[in-house]
C-alpha positions as CSV (number, residue, x, y, z in Angstrom):
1,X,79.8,100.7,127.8
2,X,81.2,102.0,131.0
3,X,81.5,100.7,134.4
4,X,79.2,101.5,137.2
5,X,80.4,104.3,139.8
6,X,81.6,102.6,143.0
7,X,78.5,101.9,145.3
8,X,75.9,101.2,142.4
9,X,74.8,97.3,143.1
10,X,74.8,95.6,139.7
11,X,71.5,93.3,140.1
12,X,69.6,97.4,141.3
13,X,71.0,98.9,138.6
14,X,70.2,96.7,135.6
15,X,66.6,98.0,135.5
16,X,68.3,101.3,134.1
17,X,69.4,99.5,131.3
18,X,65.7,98.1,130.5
19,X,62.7,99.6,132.2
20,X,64.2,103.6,132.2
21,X,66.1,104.4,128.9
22,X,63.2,101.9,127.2
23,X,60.6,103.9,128.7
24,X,62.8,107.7,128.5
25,X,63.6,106.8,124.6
26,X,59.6,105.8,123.8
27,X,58.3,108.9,126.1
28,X,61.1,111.5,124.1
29,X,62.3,110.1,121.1
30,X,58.9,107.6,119.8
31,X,56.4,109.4,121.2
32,X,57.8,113.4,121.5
33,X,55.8,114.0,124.0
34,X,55.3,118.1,124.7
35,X,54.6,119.7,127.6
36,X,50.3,119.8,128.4
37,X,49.8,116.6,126.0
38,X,47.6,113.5,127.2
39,X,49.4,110.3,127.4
40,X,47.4,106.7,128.0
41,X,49.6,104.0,129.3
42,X,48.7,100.6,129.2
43,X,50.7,98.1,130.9
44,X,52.4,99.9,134.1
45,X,55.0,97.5,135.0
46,X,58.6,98.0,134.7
47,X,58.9,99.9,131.9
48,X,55.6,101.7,131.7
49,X,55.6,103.2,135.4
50,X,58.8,104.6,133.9
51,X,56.7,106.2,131.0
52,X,54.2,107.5,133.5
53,X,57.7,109.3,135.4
54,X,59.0,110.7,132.7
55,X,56.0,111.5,130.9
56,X,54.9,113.6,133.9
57,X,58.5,115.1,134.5
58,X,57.9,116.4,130.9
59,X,54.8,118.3,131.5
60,X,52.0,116.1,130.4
61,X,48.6,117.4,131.3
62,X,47.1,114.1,131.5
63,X,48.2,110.9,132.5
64,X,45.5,107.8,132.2
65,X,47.4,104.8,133.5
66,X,45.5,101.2,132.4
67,X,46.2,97.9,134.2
68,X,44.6,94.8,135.5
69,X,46.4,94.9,138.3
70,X,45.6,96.9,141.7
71,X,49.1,97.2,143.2
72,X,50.3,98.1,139.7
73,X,47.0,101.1,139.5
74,X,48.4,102.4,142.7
75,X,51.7,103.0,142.3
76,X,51.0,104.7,138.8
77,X,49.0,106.6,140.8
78,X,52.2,107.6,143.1
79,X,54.2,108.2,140.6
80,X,51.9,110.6,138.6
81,X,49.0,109.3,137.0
82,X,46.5,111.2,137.0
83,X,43.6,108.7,136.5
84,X,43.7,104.9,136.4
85,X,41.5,102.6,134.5
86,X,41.2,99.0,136.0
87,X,41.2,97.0,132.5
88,X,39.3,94.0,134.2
89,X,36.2,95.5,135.0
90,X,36.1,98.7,133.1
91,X,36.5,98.9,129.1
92,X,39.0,101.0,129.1
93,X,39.2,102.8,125.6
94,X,35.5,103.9,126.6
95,X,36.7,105.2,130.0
96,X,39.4,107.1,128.1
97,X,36.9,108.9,126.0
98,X,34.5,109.7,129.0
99,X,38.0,110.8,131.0
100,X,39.0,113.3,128.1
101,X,35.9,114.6,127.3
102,X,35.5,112.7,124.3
103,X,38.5,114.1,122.8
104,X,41.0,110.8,123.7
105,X,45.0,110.8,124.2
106,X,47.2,112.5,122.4
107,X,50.1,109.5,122.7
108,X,48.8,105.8,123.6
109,X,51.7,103.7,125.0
110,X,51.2,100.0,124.9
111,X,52.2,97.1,125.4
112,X,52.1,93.6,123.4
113,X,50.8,91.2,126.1
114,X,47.2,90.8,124.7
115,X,46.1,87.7,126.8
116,X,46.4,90.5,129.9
117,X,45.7,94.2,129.0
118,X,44.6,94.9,125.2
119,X,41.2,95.5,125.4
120,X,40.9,96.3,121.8
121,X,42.5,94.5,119.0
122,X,42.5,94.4,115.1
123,X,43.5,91.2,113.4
124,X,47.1,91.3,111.8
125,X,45.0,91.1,107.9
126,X,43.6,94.4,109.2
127,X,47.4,96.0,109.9
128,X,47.4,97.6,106.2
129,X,44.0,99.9,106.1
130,X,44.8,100.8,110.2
131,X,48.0,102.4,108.2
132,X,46.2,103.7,105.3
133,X,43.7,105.2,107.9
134,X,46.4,106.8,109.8
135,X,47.9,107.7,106.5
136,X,44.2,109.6,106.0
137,X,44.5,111.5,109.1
138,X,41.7,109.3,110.6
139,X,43.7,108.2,113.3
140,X,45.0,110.9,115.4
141,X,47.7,111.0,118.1
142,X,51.3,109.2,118.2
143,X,51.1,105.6,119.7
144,X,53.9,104.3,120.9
145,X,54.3,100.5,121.3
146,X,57.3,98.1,123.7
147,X,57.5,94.6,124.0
């Protein structure tokens, strides 16, 4: 732990703490994300506008931002998504597929708030073959999840 520099209000700068080193960690360390890789976010509050940041500082060649919220859309959409996916009207694993030609995301990074923005879920007795499929190579891509 360190002080903050002179000049850095503390209530401002407590997001760094959450939201950006979450989001940097998941985007570098959790997800390795390389340079002209495709990256779904779903969720784009705090911490997943940050993934959509960093994700696009590191090169990504696609970023799909997925929300049910407008304001939210749009300032992914500022800060380098390069599609958005309005989960309330659209199904959004289907819009993924028809935005990447079919090929999908290389990294999915979620969130667990179900009752707002999963649009697909597996029931926890399921948990075990969803590994032993990814185990198979059936499941491609790196997923990523925050809570």
């Amino acid at each position: 732990m360190r002080p903050l520099p002179d000049g850095l209000p503390l209530a401002e700068s407590s997001v760094l703490g959450c939201a950006l080193f979450t989001a940097y960690g998941a985007v570098r360390h959790g997800a390795d994300l390389r340079g002209g890789e495709r990256i779904a976010v779903v969720a784009t509050g705090g911490v997943g506008v940050n993934v959509i940041q960093i994700a696009h500082a590191f090169g990504a060649s696609q970023i799909i931002a997925i929300d049910v919220s407008d304001d939210k859309l749009e300032m992914a959409r500022r800060v380098g998504a390069t599609d958005v996916v309005d989960a309330r009207t659209t199904n959004a694993a289907d819009r993924v597929r028809e935005l990447t030609d079919g090929r999908g995301v290389d990294i999915a990074r979620g969130t667990f708030r179900p009752e707002k923005t999963v649009t697909l879920r597996f029931p926890l007795a399921l948990a075990d073959a969803a590994y032993k499929a990814l185990d198979r190579g059936e499941i491609l891509g790196r997923a990523i999840v925050t809570t």
